[in-house]
Backbone as CSV, one residue per row, in Angstrom:
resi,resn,N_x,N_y,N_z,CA_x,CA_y,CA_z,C_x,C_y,C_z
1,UNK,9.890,9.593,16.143,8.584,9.998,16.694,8.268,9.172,17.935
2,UNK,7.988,9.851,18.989,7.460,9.127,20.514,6.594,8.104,20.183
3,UNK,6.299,7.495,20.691,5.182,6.111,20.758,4.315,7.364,21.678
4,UNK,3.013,7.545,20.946,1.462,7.634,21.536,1.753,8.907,20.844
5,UNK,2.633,9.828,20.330,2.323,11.266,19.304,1.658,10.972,17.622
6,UNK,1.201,11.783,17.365,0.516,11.754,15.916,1.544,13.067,14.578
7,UNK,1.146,12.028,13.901,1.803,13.028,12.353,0.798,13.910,12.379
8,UNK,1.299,15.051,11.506,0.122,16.181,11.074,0.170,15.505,9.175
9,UNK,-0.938,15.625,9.213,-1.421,15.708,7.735,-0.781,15.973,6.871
10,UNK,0.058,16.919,6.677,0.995,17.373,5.775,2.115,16.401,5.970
11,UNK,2.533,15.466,6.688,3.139,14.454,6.784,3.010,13.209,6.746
12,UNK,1.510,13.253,6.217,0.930,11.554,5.818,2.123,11.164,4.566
13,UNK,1.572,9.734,4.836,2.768,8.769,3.465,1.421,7.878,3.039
14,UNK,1.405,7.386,1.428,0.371,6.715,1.028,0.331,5.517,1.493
15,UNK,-0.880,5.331,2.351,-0.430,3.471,3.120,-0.096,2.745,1.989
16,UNK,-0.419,2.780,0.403,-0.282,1.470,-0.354,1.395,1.219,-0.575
17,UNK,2.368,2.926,0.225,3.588,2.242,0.515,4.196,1.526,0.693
18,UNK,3.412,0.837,2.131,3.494,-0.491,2.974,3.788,-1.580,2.030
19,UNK,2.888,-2.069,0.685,2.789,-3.218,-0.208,4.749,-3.067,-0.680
20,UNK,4.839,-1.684,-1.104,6.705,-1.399,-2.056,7.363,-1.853,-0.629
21,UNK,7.295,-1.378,0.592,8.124,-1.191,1.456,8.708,-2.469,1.805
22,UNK,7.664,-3.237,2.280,7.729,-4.412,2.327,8.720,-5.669,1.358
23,UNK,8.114,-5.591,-0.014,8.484,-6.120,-0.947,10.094,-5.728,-0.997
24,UNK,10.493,-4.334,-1.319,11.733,-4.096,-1.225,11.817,-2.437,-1.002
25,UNK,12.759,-1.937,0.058,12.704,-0.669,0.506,13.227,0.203,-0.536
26,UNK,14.157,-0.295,-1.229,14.621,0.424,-2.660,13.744,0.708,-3.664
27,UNK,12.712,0.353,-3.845,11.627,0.399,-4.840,10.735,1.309,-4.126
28,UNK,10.154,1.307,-2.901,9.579,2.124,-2.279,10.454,3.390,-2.281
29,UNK,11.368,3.439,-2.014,12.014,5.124,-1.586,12.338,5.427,-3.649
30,UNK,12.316,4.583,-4.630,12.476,5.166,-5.986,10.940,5.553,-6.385
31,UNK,9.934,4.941,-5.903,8.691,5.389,-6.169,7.936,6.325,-5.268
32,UNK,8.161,6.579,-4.020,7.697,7.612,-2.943,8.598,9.173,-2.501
33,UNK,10.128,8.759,-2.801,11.058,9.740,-2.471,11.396,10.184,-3.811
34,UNK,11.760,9.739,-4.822,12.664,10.006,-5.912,11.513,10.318,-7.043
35,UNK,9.643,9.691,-7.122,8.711,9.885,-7.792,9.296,9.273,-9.135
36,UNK,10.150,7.900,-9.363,10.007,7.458,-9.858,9.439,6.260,-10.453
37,UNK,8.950,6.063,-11.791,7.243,4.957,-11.892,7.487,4.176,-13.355
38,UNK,7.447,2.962,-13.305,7.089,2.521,-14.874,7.169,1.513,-14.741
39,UNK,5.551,1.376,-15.941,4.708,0.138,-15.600,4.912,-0.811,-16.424
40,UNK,4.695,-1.871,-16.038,5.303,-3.526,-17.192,3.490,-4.661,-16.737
41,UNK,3.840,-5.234,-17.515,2.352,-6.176,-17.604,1.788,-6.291,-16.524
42,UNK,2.363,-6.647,-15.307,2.082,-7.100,-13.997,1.468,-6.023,-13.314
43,UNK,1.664,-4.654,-13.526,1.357,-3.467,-12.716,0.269,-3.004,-14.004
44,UNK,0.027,-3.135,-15.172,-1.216,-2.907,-16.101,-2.148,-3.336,-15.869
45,UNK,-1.995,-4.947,-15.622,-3.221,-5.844,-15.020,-3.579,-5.410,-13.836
46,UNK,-2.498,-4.970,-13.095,-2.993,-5.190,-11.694,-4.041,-3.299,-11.718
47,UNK,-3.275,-2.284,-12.469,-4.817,-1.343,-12.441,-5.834,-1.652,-13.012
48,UNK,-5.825,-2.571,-14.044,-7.437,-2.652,-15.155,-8.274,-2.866,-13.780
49,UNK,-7.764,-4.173,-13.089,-8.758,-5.289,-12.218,-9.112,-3.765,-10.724
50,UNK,-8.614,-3.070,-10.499,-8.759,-2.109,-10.149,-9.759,-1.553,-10.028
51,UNK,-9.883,-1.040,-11.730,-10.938,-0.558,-11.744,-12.445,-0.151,-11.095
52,UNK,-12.715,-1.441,-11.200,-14.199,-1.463,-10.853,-14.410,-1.444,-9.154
53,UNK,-13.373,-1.977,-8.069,-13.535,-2.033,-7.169,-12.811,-0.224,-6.659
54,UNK,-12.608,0.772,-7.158,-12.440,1.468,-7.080,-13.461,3.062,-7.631
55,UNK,-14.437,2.111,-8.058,-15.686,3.108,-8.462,-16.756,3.096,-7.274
56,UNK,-16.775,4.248,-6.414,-17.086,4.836,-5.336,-18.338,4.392,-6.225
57,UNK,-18.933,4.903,-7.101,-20.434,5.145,-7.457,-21.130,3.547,-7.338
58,UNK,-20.480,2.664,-7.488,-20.720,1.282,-7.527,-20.928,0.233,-6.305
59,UNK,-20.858,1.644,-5.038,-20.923,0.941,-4.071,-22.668,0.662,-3.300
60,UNK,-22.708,-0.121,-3.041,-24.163,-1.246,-3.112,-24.665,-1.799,-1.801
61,UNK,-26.079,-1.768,-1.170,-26.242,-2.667,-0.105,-26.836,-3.550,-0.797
62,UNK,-26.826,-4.564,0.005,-27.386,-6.210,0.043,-27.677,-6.797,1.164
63,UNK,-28.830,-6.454,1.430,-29.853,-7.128,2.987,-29.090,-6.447,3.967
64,UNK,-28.311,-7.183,4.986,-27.452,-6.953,6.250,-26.133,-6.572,6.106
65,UNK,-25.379,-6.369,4.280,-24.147,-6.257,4.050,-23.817,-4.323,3.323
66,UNK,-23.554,-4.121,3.751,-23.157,-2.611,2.867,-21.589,-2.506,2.080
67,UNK,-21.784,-2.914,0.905,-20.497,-2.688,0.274,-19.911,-1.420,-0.277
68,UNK,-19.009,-0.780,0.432,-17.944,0.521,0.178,-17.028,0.359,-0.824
69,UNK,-16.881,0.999,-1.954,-15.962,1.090,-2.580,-14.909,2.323,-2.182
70,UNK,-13.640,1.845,-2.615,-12.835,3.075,-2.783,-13.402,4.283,-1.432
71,UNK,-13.062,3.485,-0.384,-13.555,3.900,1.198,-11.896,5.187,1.556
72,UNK,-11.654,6.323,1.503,-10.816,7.235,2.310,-10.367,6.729,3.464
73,UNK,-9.394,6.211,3.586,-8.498,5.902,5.686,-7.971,6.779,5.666
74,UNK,-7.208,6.377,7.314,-6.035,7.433,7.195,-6.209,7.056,9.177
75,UNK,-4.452,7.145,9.038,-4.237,6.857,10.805,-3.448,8.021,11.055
76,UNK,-3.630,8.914,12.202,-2.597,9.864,12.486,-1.327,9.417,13.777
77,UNK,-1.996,8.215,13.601,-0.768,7.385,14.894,0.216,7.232,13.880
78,UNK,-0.325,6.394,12.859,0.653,5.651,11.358,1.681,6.885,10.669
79,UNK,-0.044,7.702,10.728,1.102,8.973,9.493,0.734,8.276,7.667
80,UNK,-0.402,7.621,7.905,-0.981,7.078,6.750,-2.289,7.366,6.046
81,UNK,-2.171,7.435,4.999,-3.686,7.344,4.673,-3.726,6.741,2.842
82,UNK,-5.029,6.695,2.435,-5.250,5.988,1.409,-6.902,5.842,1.308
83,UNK,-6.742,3.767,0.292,-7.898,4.279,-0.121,-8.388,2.198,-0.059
84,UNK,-9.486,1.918,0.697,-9.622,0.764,0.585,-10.344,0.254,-0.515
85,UNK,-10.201,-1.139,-1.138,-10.831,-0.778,-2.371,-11.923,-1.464,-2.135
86,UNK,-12.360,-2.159,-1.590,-13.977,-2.120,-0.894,-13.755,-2.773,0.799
87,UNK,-14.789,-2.306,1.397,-15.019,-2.218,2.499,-16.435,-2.439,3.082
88,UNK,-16.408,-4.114,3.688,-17.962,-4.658,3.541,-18.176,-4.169,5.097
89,UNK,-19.411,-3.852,5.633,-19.895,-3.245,6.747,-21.597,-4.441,6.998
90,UNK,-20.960,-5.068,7.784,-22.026,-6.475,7.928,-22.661,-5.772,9.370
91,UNK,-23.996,-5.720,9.521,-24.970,-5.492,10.562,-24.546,-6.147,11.503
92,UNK,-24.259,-6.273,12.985,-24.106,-6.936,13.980,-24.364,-6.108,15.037
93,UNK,-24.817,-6.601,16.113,-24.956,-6.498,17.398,-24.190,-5.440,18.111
94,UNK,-22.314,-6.111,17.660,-21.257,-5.396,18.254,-20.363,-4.783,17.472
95,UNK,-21.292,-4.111,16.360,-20.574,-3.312,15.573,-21.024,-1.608,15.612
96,UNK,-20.470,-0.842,15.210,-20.342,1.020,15.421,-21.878,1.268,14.358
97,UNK,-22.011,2.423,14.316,-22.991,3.584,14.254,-22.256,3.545,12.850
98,UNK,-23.187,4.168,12.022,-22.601,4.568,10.683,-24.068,5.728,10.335
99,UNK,-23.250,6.857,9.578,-24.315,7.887,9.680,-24.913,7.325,8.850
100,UNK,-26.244,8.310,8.949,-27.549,7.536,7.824,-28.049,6.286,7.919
101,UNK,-27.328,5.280,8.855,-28.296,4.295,8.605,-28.196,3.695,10.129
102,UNK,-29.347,2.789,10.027,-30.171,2.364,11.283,-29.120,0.922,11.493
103,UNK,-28.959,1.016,13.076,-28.484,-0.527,13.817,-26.737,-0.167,14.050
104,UNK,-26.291,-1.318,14.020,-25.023,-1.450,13.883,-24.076,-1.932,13.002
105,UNK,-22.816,-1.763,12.660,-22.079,-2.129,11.420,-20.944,-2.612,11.885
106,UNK,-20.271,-3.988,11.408,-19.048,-4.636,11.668,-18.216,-3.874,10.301
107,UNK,-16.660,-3.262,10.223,-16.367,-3.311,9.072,-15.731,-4.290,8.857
108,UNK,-15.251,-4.704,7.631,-14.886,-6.056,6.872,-13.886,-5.282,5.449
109,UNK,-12.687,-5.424,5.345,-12.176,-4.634,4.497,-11.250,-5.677,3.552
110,UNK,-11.595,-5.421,2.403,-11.378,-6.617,1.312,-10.706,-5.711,0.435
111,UNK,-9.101,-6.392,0.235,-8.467,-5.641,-1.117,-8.446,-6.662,-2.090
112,UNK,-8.400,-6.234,-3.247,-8.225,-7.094,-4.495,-6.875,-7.151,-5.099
113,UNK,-6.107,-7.999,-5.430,-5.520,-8.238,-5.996,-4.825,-9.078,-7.127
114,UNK,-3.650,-8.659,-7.772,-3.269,-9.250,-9.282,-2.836,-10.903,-8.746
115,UNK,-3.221,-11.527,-9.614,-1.865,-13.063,-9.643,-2.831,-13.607,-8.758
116,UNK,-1.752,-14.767,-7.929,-2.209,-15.586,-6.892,-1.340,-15.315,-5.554
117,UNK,-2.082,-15.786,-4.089,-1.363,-15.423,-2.760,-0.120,-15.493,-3.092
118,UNK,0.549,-14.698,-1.861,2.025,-14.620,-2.267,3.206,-14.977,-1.182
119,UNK,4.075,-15.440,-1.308,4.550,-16.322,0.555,5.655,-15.107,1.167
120,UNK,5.675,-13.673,0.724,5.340,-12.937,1.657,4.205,-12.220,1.956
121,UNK,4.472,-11.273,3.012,3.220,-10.746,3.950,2.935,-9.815,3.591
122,UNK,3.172,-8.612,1.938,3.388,-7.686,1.557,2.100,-7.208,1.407
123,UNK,1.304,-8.206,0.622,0.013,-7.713,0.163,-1.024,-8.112,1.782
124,UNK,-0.839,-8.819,3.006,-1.407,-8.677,4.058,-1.363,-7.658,5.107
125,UNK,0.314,-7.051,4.666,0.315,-5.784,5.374,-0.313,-4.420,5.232
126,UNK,-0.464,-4.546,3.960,-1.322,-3.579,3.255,-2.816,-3.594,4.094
127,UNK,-2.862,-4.550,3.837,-4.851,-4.338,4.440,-4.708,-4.301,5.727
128,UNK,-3.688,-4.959,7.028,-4.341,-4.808,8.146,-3.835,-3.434,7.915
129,UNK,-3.344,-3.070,7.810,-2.927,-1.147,7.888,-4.229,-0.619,7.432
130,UNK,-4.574,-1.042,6.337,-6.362,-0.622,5.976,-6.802,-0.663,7.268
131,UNK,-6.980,-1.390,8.043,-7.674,-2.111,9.297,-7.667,-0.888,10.040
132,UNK,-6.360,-1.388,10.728,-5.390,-0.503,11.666,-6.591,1.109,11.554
133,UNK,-6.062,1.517,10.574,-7.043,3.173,9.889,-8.301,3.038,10.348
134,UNK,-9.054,2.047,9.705,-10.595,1.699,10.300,-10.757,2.034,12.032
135,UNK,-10.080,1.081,12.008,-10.125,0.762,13.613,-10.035,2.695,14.575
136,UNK,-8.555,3.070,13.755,-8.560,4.376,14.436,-9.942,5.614,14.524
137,UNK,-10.181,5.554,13.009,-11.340,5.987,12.542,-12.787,5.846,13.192
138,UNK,-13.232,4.914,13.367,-14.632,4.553,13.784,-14.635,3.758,15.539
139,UNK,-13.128,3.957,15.834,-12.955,3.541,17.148,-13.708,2.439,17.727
140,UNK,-12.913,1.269,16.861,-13.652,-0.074,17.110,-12.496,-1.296,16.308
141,UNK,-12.698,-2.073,16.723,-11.948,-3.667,16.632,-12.227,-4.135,14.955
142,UNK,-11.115,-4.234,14.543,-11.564,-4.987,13.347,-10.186,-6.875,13.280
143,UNK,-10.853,-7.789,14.079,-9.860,-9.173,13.557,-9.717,-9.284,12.481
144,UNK,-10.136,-8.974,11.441,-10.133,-10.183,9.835,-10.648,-9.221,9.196
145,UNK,-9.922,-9.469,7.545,-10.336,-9.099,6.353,-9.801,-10.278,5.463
146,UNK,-9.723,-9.371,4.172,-9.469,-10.459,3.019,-9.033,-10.171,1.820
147,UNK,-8.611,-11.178,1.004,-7.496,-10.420,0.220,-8.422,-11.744,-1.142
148,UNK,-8.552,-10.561,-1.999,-9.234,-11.398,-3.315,-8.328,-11.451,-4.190
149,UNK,-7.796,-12.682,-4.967,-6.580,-13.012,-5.786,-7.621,-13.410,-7.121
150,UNK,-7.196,-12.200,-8.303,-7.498,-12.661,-9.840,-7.104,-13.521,-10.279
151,UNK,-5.930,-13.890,-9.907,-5.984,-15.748,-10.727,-6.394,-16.997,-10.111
152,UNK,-6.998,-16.604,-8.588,-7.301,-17.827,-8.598,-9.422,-17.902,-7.995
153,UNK,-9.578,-16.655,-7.843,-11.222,-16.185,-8.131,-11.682,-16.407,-6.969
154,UNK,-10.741,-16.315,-5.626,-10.940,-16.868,-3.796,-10.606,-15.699,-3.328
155,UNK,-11.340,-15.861,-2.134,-10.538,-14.935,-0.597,-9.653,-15.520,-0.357
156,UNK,-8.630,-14.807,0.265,-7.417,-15.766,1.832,-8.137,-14.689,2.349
157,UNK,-8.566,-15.403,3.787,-8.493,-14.337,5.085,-7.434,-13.729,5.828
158,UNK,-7.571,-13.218,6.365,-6.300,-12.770,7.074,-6.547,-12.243,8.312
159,UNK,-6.148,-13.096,9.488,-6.526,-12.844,11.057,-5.120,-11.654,11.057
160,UNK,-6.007,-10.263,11.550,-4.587,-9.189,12.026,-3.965,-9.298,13.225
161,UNK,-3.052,-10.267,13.134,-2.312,-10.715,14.231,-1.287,-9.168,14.830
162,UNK,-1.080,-9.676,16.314,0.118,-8.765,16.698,0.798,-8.463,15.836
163,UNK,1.513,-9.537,15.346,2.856,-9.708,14.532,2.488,-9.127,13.367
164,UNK,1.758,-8.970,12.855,1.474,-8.016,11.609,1.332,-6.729,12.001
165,UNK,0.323,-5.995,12.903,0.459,-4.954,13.371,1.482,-3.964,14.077
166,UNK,2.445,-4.906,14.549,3.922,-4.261,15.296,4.486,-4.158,13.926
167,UNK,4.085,-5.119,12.906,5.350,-4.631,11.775,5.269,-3.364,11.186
168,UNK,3.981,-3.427,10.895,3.083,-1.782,10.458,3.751,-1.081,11.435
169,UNK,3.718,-0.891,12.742,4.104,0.101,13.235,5.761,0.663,12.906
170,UNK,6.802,-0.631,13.076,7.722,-0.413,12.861,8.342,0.077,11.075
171,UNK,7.450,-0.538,10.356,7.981,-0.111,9.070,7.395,1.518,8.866
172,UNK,6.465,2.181,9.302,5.429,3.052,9.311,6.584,4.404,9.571
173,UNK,7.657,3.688,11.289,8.243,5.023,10.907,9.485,4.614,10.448
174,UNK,10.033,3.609,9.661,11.143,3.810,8.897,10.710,4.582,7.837
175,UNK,9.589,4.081,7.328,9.138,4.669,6.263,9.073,5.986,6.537
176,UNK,8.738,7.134,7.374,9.209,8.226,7.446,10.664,9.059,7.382
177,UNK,11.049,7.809,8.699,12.467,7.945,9.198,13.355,8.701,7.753
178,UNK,12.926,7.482,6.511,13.404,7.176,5.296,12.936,8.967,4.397
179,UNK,11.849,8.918,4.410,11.141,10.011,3.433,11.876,11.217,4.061
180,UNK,11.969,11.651,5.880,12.300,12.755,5.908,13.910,13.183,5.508
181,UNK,14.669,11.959,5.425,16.115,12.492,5.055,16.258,12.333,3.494
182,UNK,15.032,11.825,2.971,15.332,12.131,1.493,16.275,11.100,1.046
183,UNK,16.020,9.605,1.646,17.365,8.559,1.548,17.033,7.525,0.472
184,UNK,17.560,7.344,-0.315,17.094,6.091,-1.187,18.175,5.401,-0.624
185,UNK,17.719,3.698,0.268,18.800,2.599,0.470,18.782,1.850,-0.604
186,UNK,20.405,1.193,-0.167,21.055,0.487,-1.258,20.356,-1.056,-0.648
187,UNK,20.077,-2.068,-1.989,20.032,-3.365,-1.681,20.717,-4.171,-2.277
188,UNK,20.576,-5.718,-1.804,21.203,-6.411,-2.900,20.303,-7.265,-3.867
189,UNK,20.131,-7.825,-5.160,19.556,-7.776,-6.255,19.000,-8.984,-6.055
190,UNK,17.823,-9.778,-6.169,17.410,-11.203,-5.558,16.708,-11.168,-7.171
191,UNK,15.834,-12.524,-6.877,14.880,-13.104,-7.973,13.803,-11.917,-8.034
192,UNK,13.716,-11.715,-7.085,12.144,-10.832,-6.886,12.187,-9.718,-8.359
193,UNK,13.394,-9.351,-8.491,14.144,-8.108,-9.352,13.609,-8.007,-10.543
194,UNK,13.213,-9.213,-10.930,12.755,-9.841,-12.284,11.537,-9.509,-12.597
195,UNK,10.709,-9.422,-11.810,9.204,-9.035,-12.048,9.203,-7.432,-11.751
196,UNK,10.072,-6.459,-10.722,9.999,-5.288,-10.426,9.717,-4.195,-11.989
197,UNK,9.068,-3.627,-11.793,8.782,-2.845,-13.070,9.929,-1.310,-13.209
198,UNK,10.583,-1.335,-11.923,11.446,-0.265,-12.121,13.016,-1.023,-12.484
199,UNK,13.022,-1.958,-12.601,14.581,-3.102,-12.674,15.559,-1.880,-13.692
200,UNK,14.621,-1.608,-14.654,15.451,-1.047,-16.126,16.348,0.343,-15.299
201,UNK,15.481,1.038,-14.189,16.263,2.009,-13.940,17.245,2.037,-12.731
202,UNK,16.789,1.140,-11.840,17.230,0.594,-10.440,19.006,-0.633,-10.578
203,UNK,19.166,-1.112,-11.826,19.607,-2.524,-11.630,20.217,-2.075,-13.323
204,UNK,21.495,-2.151,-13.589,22.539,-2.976,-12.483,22.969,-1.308,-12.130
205,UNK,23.363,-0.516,-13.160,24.317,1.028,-13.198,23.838,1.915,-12.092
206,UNK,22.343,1.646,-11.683,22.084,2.812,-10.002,22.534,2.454,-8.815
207,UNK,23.017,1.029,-8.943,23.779,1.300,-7.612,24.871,1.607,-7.509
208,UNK,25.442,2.368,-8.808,26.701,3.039,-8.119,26.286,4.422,-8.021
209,UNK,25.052,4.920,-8.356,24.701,6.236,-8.117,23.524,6.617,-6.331
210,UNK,23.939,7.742,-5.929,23.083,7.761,-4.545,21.476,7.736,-5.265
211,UNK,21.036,8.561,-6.401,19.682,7.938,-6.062,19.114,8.194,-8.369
212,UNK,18.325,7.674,-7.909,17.897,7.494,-9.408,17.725,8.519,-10.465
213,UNK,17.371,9.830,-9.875,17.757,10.981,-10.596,19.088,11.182,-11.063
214,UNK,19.978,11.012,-10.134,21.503,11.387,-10.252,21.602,10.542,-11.795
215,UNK,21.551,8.990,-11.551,21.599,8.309,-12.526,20.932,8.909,-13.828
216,UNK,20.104,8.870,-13.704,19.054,9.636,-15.349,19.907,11.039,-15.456
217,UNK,20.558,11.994,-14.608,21.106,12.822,-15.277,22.476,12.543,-15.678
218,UNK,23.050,11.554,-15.166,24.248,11.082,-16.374,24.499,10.398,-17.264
219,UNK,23.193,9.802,-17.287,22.977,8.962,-18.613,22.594,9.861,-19.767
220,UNK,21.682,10.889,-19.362,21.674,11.851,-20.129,22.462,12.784,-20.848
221,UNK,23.438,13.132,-19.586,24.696,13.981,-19.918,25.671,13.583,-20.662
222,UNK,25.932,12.025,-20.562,26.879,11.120,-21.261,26.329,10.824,-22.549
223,UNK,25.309,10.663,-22.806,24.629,10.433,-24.254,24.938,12.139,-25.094
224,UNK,24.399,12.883,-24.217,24.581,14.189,-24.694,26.228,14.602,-25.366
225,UNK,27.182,14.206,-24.604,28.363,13.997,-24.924,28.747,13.202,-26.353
226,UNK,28.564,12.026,-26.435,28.546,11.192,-26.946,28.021,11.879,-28.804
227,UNK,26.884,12.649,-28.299,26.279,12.911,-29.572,26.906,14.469,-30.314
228,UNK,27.907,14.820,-29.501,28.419,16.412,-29.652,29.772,15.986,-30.489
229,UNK,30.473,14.593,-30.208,32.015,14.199,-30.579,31.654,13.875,-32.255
């Protein structure tokens, strides 16, 4: 895709991609291309805590602050869209118009998440891409958001540097690049593997298969065998 053309809609990818893509591209193309999913403690917790910051009805002002839940993005530069799970809109001077209400609004876009910070950029790429959307959307600047960690009950901020935003761009169209040929890549197996909730189907016997279906239908077929002798 040219630099400065837009996806059509029917070709959006779910930004919370970005978080799999990042982490590992094999897990992303078994959960986005192949629609394969299964959840282990780490991905249970991480929907309960969900929850509540994802109840649109729960969203609240407070003096000069307007808190959005479960806010709709979506970039047609990216080819993304999704869903922020709150999105604070602080009164300022040099902030946009928001219908229905009087003055101006800075947005401020806060995701929540499982565990504690993490020393990659997986769960920061996620939100400036939140950003990124904002920004396209309401055609205005957003520096900083924030990332709320359940185990340890804090923000990290997160200044959306270049270097985060060129990555978005560049992973944005592998991540297509990837979806339109229908490619699940091969990796090699690290620590990370251990916590992945798809390990059981991904690790060790799918990488000799091209993609995870193939695998489930010969495990199937071979059991099927197995049970006919």
């Amino acid at each position: 895709m040219d630099e400065g053309s837009e996806y059509s809609e029917d070709n959006w990818l779910p930004l919370s991609g970005l978080q799999h893509f990042a982490f590992c591209k094999r897990q992303w193309a078994l959960i986005h291309i192949e629609q394969q999913w299964r959840d282990n403690y780490l991905t249970t917790s991480g929907s309960l805590e969900h929850e509540r910051a994802h109840d649109y009805q729960k969203s609240e002002s407070r003096g000069d602050t307007l808190i959005i839940r479960d806010l709709r993005v979506f970039s047609r530069r990216l080819g993304l869209t999704g869903a922020c799970d709150v999105v604070e809109f602080h009164r300022q001077d040099d902030g946009v118009p928001l219908h229905g209400r009087t003055g101006l609004w800075a947005p401020y876009p806060v995701e929540y998440k499982h565990g504690s910070p993490k020393t990659n950029n997986a769960d920061r790429l996620q939100l400036c891409a939140q950003a990124m959307c904002l920004e396209e959307m309401l055609a205005c600047e957003i520096p900083s958001g924030a990332l709320f960690y359940q185990q340890i009950k804090r923000r990290e901020v997160v200044v959306f540097s270049e270097e985060l935003r060129s990555s978005i761009t560049t992973m944005s169209k592998q991540m297509h690049d990837l979806y339109a040929k229908g490619h699940t890549p091969k990796v090699k197996p690290s620590k990370a593997c251990k916590a992945c909730s798809l390990r059981d189907i991904c690790l060790p016997l799918l990488l000799r298969h091209v993609s995870a279906k193939q695998y489930i239908h010969s495990t199937i077929f071979s059991s099927t065998k197995e049970s006919e002798r």
